[in-house]
N, C-alpha and C positions, 0 to 999 in steps of 0.2 A: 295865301299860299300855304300848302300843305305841308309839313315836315316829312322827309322820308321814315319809316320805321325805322326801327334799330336792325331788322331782317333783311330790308330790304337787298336783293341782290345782285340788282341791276347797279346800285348805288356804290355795293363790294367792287364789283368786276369794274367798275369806273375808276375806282381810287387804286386797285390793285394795277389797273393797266397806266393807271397816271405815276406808280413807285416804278416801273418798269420801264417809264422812261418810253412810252409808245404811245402814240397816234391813233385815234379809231381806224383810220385806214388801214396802216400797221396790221393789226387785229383783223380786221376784214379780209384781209388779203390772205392774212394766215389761216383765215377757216374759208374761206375760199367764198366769200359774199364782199357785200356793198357795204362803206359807210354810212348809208343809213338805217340801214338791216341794225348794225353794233350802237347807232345812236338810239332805237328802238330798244332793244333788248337792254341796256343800262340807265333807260327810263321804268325799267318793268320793274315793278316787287317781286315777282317769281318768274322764275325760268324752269321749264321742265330739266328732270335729270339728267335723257342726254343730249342738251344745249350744253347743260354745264358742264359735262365731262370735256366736250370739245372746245368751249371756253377757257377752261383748264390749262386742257392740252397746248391750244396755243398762248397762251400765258405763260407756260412753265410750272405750273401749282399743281397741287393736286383738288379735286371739285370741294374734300375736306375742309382744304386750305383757307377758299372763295364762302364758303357757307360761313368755316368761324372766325375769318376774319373780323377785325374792329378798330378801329384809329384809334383808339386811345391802349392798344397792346402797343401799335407801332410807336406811340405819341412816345410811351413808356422807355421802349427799346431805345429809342435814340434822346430821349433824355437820359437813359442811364448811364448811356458809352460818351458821353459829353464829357469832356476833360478842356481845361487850357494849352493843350498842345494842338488840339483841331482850328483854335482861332489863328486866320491867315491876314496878317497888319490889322487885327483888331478890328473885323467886321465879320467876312464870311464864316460859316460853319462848313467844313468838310468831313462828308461820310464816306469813310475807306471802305463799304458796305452798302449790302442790299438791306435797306430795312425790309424788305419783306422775307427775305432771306433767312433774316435772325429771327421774324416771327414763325417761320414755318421752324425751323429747327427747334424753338421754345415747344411748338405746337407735337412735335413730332415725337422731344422727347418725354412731354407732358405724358404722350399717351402707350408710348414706350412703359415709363415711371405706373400708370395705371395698370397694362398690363399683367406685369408684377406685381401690382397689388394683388390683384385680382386671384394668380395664382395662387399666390401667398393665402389668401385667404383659402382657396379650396382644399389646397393641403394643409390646414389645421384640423379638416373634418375626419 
């Protein structure tokens, strides 16, 4: 068996729609296709650009989001917000959150935070 790449983005749009709490059907329905159409496309390493925008769209993400996505940002995010008040009789973990939520907002201001460099740097010239 073959490992997925690290790119892969049929493999993103799988885990991004499984933090969303939804169903390939779900998804299918939302882009206006079949279940097996969404089981295809999250078997694919690549998706054309705009599959993904409409991907996207019905997800709530931006195509940004789905391309730099990675489970070990998410892995990240929610072991950080981990405290002893989210254990419930000392088993379950509860997330008052979207983890992909908190990644796209890390992601968003990341690039926000870039931006400004960016500027910064041209007005030194």
């Amino acid at each position: 068996m073959m490992t997925p790449t690290k790119n892969h983005i049929g493999r993103k749009i799988s885990r991004i729609r499984e933090l969303r709490d939804m169903k390939q059907e779900a998804l299918a329905q939302a882009m206006g296709t079949n279940q097996q159409a969404i089981s295809i496309m999250e078997n694919s390493e690549t998706i054309d650009d705009e599959k993904l925008i409409e991907v996207a769209k019905a997800l709530g993400v931006t195509p940004e989001a789905i391309k730099n996505f990675s489970e070990e940002a998410v892995l990240n995010i929610i072991g950080n917000t981990y405290n002893d008040s989210n254990i419930v009789h000392g088993s379950a973990f509860n997330c008052n959150f979207n983890p992909l939520d908190k990644l796209i907002e890390a992601y968003e201001e990341n690039k926000k935070l870039y931006e400004r460099l960016l500027e910064a740097e041209r007005n030194k010239k």
